[in-house]
C-alpha positions in Angstrom: -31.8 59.0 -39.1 -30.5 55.8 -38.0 -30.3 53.3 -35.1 -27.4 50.9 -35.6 -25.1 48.1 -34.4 -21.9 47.2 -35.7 -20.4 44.1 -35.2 -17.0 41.8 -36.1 -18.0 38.5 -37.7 -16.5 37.1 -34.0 -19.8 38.8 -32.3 -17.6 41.8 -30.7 -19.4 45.1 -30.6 -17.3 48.1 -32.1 -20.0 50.8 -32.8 -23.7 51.5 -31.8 -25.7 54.5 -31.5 -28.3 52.8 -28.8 -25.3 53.3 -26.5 -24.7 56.0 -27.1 -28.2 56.9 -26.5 -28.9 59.2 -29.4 -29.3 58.3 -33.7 -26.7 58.7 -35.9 -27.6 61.3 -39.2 -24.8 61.1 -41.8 -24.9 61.4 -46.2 -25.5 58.0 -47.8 -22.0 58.5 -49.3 -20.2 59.2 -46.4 -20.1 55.7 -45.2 -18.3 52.2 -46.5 -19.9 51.4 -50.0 -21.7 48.5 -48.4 -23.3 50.3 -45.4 -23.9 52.5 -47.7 -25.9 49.8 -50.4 -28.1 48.4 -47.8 -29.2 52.2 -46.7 -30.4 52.5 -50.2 -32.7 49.8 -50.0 -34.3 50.6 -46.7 -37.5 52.7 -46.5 -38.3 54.4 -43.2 -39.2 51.9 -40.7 -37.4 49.0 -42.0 -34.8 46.8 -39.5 -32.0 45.0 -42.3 -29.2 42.5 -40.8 -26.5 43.4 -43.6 -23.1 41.8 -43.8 -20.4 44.0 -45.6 -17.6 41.7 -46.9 -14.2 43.8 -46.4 -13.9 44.9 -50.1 -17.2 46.9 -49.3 -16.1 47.6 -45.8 -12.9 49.5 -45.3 -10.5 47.3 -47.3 -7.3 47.1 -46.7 -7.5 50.3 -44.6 -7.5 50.6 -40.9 -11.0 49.8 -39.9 -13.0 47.7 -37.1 -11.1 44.5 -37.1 -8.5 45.0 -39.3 -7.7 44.9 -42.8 -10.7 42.9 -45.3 -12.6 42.5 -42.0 -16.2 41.1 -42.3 -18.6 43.6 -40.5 -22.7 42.8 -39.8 -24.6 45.8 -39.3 -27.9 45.5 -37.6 -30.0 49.0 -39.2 -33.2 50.5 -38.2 -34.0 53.4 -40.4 -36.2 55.9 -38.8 -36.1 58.8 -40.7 -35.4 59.8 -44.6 -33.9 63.3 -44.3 -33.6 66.0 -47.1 -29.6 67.0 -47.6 -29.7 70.7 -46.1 -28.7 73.2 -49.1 -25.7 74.1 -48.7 -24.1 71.1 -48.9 -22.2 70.7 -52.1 -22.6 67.0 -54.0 
């Protein structure tokens, strides 16, 4: 379990779960490679300021700010949870 902001390089806002009030739970892998890098070196409690150049970010795809955009992420990880069983790898 996460509490996160996401924000262009200019300072803009495009995602946060303390707006929206509640954390975000999601897979490790089922997030941009570089969101999903800094997770892995978190442990439970930890706040990280990462910065996810665009080839680790959505590329040339259609993500926050356009193609190769640079995003910061502003992390706390609260909670570690176990992958429920029935979820294939």
């Amino acid at each position: 379990r996460i509490h996160y902001v996401g924000k262009l390089i200019d300072g803009t806002t495009f995602d946060s779960s303390y707006t929206r009030g509640e954390t975000a739970v999601f897979p490790v892998n089922r997030v941009v490679p570089g969101f999903s890098q800094g997770l892995q070196l978190m442990s439970p409690g930890a706040k990280y300021q990462i910065f996810i150049p665009g080839q680790l970010g959505y590329g040339s795809g259609d993500g926050p700010g356009g193609p190769m955009a640079v995003m910061i992420f502003q992390i706390e990880l609260l909670e570690i949870l176990s992958a429920p069983e029935n979820i294939q790898k």
